[in-house]
N, C-alpha and C positions, 0 to 999 in steps of 0.2 A: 172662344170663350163663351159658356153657355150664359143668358140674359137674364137676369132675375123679373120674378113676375111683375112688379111696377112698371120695368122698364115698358112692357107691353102693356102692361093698364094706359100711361101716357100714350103713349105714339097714337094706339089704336083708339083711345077716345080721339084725338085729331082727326085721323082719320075716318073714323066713322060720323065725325059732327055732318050736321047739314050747315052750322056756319062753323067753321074749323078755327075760329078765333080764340086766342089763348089772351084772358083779360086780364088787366092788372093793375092791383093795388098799390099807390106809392105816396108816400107822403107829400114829398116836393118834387117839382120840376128842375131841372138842369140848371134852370135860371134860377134856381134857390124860392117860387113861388110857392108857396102853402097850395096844396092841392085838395088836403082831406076837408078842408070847410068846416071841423067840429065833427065830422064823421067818422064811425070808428072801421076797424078794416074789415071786418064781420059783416058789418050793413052793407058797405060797399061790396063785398063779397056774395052775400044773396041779390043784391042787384044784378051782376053779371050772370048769376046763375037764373035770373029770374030771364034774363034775356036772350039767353041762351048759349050760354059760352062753351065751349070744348072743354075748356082749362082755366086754371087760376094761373097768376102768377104774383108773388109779393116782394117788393124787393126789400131787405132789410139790409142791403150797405147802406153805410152810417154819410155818403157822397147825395144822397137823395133820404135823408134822414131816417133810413130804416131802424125796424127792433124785428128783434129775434119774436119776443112775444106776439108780434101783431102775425107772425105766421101760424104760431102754435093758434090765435085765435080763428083763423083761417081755415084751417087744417081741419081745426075741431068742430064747424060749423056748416062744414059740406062731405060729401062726397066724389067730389067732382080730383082728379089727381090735380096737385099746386106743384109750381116750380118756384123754386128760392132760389132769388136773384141776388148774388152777394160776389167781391173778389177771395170765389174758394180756391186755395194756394194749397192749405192743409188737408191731412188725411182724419184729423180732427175733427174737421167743420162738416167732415161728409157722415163722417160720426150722428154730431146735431144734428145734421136737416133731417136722418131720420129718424133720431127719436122725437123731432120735431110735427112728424108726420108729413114732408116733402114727399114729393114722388119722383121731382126729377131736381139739379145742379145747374144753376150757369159755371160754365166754364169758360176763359175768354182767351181762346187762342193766342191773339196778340199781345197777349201779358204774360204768358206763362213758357215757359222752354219746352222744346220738345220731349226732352223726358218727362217733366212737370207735368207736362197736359198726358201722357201713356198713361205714368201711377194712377194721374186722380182717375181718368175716362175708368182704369183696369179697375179700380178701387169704389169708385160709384157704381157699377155691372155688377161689384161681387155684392155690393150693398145691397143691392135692389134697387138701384137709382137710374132713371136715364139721365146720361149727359146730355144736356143740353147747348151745346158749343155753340160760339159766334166766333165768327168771321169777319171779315172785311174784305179778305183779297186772294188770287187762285193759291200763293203758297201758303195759307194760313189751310183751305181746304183742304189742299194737299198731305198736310201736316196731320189731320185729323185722324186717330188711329182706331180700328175696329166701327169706321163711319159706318155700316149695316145695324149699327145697335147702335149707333147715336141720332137725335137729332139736331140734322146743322143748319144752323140758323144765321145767314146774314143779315148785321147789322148796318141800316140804314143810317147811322150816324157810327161817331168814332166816338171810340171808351176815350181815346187818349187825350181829347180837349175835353173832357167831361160831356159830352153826347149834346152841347151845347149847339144853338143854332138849329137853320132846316136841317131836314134829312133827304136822302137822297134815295127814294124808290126804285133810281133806274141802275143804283147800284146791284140792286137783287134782279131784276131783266138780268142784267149783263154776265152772271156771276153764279144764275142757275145751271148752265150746262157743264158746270163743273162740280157742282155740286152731285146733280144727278148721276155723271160719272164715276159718282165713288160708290154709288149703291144705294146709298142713303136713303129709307123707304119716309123720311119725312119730313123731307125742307120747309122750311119756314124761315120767311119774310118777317122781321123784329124790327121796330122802332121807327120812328119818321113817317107813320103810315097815318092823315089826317082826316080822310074822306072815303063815306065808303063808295066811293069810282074808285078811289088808287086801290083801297081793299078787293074789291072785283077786279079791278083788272092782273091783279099780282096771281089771284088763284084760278085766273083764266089761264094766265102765263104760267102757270104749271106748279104752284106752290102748294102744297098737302096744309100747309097753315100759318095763321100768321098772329106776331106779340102783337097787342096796342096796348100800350100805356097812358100817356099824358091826356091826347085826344079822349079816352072814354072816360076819365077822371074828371074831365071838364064836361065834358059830356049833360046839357041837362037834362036829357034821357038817354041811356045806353041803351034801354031797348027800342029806341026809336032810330038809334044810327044802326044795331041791327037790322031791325027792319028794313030798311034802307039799303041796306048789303044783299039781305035777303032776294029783296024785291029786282035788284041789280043782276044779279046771277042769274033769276028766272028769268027776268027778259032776255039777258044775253045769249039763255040756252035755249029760246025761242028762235034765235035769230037765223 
C-alpha cells in the first residue's frame, strides 16, 4: 500500500528531531486532575514548540476530558504534524482528524479486533494519516498490519484501567525487539515516561521517539526538562 505524504511528514520529523519527543496537550490526568490551569491548548502548544518538540499530540477523548476544537486549535497554530489521541473505532472519525488538520491517529491495538485495527491502519494510509498504534504485549505487535507505515508505540500504562497509576518504562525495554522485528522505521515509547533520565535512557535503548503527556503538563518549564534531556543524551554520547 503506497503512504500518503503526512504519513512521512510524521515519522520523519521524529526522526529527524534532535529531541524526537512528541508533546501533549491534555486536559486532565487519569486521576481526573485539571491539568490545563486556565490555559488554553494553543498556548500550551507554542510552548512545546518553543522547546522543542518533534510533534504535537492532543488528546480529545472525552476519558481525559478532550474536545475536538482544542485540536483544530492546535492544528491551526503551528506547523509542526499533531496526532489526535481519541478511541477511533470509526472510518468517520478518521474523516475529522483530517479535516481537522491531524497528521496522524491513535489506534489502540487492544481495543479493536483484528480486522478493525486492517480497515482503520488501511483507511488512515489512504487518508494521509499515519497510524499511530499502541501496544502493550508481543501479540498486540504481532497483530499490527503494514507496521513499515505505521508507528508503533508501546504503551507504558494500560488503556484498560484508564492509564491510571505508575507506568512501567521497562515495559518498552522489554517489548522493543519485537517491535523492531516488524520493520517499523519508528518506535516510540508513549506514556509513564516522568524524567528526563527515563527519556534518555528509552532512546539510548533504541527508541526513534517518545509521547510525554501529563509529566510536561505539569511541567513548570517544558523547556527546561527539555534541556535536561538534551543535556542527558550529549553526555551520554560522550561517554
Amino acid at each position: 500500500m503506497e503512504s500518503g505524504a503526512d504519513v512521512t511528514r510524521f515519522v520523519q520529523a521524529v526522526l529527524a528531531a534532535g529531541t524526537p519527543v512528541i508533546a501533549e496537550v491534555k486536559p486532565r490526568s487519569a486521576d481526573g486532575d485539571d491539568l490545563l490551569g486556565g490555559r488554553d491548548g494553543a498556548e500550551i502548544a507554542r510552548t512545546y514548540v518553543d522547546a522543542g518538540a518533534a510533534c504535537l499530540s492532543v488528546v480529545t477523548g472525552r476519558w481525559f476530558d478532550g474536545r475536538l476544537d482544542m485540536l483544530r486549535a492546535v492544528t491551526s497554530c503551528t506547523e509542526l504534524p499533531v496526532l489526535q489521541k481519541d478511541f477511533i473505532t470509526r472510518e468517520g472519525q478518521v474523516a475529522t482528524a483530517v479535516e481537522l488538520g491531524a497528521a496522524a491517529v491513535l489506534l489502540t491495538a487492544g481495543l479493536l479486533a483484528p480486522a478493525s485495527l486492517r480497515r482503520l491502519v488501511e483507511q488512515s494510509l489512504l487518508a494521509g494519516l499515519t497510524p499511530f498504534v499502541e501496544v502493550t504485549c508481543e501479540a498486540e505487535i504481532e497483530a499490527v498490519p503494514h507496521p513499515a507505515d505505521c508507528v508503533i508505540a508501546v504503551n507504558n500504562k494500560d488503556i484498560k484501567d484508564g492509564e491510571r497509576g505508575a507506568g512501567d518504562p521497562n515495559r518498552s525495554t522489554r517489548l522493543l525487539p519485537a517491535v523492531l522485528a516488524t520493520g517499523a522505521a519508528c518506535p516510540v515509547s508513549a506514556s509513564g515516561i516522568d524524567t528526563p533520565e527515563q527519556a534518555a535512557d528509552l532512546l539510548t535503548a533504541g527508541y526513534a521517539g517518545l509521547l510525554v503527556g501529563t509529566t510536561l503538563m505539569r511541567a513548570a518549564s517544558p523547556r527546561d526538562w527539555f534541556d535536561d534531556l538534551r543535556q542527558r543524551r550529549v553526555s551520554g554520547a560522550r561517554r
